[in-house]
N, C-alpha and C positions, 0 to 999 in steps of 0.2 A: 465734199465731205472727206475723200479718202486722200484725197490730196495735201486736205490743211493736215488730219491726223498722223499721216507720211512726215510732214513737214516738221512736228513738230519732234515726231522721234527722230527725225537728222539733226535736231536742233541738241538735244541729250547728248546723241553721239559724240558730234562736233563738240561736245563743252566737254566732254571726257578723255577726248583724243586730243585736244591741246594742254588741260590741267597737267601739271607736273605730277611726277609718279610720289602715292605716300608709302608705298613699301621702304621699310627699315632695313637696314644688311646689319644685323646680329650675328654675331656679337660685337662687330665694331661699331657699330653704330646704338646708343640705345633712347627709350622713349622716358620720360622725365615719368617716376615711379611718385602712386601718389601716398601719403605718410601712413594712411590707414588703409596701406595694403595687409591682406592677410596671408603670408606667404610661410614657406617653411621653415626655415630656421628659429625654431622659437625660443622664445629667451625665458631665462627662469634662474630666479634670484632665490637660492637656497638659503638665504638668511631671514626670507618670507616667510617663508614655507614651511608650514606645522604638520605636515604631514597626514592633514586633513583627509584626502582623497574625495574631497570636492569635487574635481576637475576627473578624475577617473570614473567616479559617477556619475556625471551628466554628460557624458559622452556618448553619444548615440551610438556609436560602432564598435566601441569598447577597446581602444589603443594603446590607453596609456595604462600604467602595468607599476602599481605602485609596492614597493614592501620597507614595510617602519620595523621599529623597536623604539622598545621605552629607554630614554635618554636618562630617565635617572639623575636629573639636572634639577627640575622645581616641583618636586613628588607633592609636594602642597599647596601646589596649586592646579594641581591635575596632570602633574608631570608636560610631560613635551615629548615629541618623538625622530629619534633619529632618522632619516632618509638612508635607507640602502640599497634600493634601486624605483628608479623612475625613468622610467622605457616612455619613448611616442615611436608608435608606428606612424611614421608618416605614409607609406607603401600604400595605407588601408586611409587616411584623413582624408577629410571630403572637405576642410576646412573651413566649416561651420563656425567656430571659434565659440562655441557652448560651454568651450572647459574657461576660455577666458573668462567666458561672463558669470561662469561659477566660483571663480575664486574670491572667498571673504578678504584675504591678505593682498592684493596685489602682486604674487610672486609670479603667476605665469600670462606671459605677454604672444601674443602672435608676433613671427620675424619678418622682415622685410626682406627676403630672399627666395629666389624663385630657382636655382640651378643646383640641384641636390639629387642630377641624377646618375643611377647607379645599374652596375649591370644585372643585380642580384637582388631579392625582395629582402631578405636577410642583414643587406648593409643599408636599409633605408630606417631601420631603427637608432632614431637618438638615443645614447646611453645618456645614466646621470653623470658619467664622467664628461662625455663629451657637453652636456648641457652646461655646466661647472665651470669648463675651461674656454666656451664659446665669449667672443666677444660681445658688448651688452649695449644692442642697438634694436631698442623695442619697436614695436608697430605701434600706431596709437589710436589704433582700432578701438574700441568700447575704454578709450580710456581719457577722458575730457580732459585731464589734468596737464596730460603733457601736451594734449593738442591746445590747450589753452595757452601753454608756455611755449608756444609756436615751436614744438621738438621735430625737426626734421629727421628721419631713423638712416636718409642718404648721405647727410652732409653735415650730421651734426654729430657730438663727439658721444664714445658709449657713457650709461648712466651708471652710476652708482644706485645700490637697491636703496636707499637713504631720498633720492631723489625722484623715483617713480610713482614714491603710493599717494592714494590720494588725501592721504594725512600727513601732515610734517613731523618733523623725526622728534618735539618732544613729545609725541602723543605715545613712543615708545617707552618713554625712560621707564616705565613700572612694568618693564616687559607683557604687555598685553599680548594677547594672541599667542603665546607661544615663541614669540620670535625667536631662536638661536644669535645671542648678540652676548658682545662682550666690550665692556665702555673702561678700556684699558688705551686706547689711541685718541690722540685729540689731534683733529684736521684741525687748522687754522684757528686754536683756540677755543673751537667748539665740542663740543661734545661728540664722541664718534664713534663707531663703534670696531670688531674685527669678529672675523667668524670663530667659534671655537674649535673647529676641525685643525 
């Protein structure tokens, strides 16, 4: 009895001490990331984004750090609101992505980016400038639409906000939701839009 049992943990051993090593050498080396990572760099398409603070309220931890004014743009239909700051503490995100699955518009995405780190709690706040100017390579975490359009967020090119909701852009043209757009640009003959900022 103690000898088959003996036997069969030299048998474990033996298959671990010949298996080739899976340790990764990072950062030259990396592990194929999969599309509905929920990582830090989040993406957020300000020509979405009504200024709701959806995504500020259902945040469990309370991160995201919103402050509007009235835009004074469609006061007849309930006006719209300008964005003047839109802070994510990532320092504090436990990425849950609760604020993604809050948003009615599609403007805030989880990123596919994991090395955002810093020496200081202070610089791990996204500003809304830095959010604005980030490249726009979403996750496609809680988001069928682009994982349906097989969107890779490692290999595939950033989106335009026109191409991530889960509505197509004529569902805009009667500016629904607020959207801040301007149908002064035509891509390729079609209808398009440009931010008013």
């Amino acid at each position: 009895m103690y000898g088959l049992g003996l036997a069969k943990g030299l048998m474990v051993t033996m298959k671990n001490f010949i298996r080739p090593p899976f340790t990764v050498q990072y950062p030259e080396e990396r592990l194929p990331q999969h599309p509905r990572f929920r990582g830090e760099e989040f993406v957020w398409y300000d020509e979405r984004c009504t200024g709701c603070a959806s995504c500020a309220k259902y945040c469990p931890l309370g991160i995201i750090k919103i402050v509007t004014s009235p835009s004074e743009t469609a006061v007849l239909e309930g006006d719209k609101y300008d964005i003047e700051v839109f802070d994510i503490d990532i320092g504090r995100c436990m990425f849950c992505g609760l604020c993604v699955e809050a948003c009615p518009y599609d403007a805030l995405f989880m990123g596919s980016g994991f090395e955002r780190g810093r020496y200081q709690r202070k610089d791990l706040v996204i500003s809304v400038d830095e959010l604005r100017q980030a490249v726009k390579r979403p996750s496609t975490w809680f988001r069928p639409q682009l994982e349906n359009a097989r969107y890779d967020p490692q290999e595939g090119e950033p989106l335009a906000w026109e191409d991530v909701g889960r509505e197509k852009w004529p569902w805009h043209k009667q500016e629904k939701a607020g959207a801040k757009i301007n149908r002064t640009v035509h891509r390729g003959g079609a209808e398009s839009s440009q931010d008013k900022k």
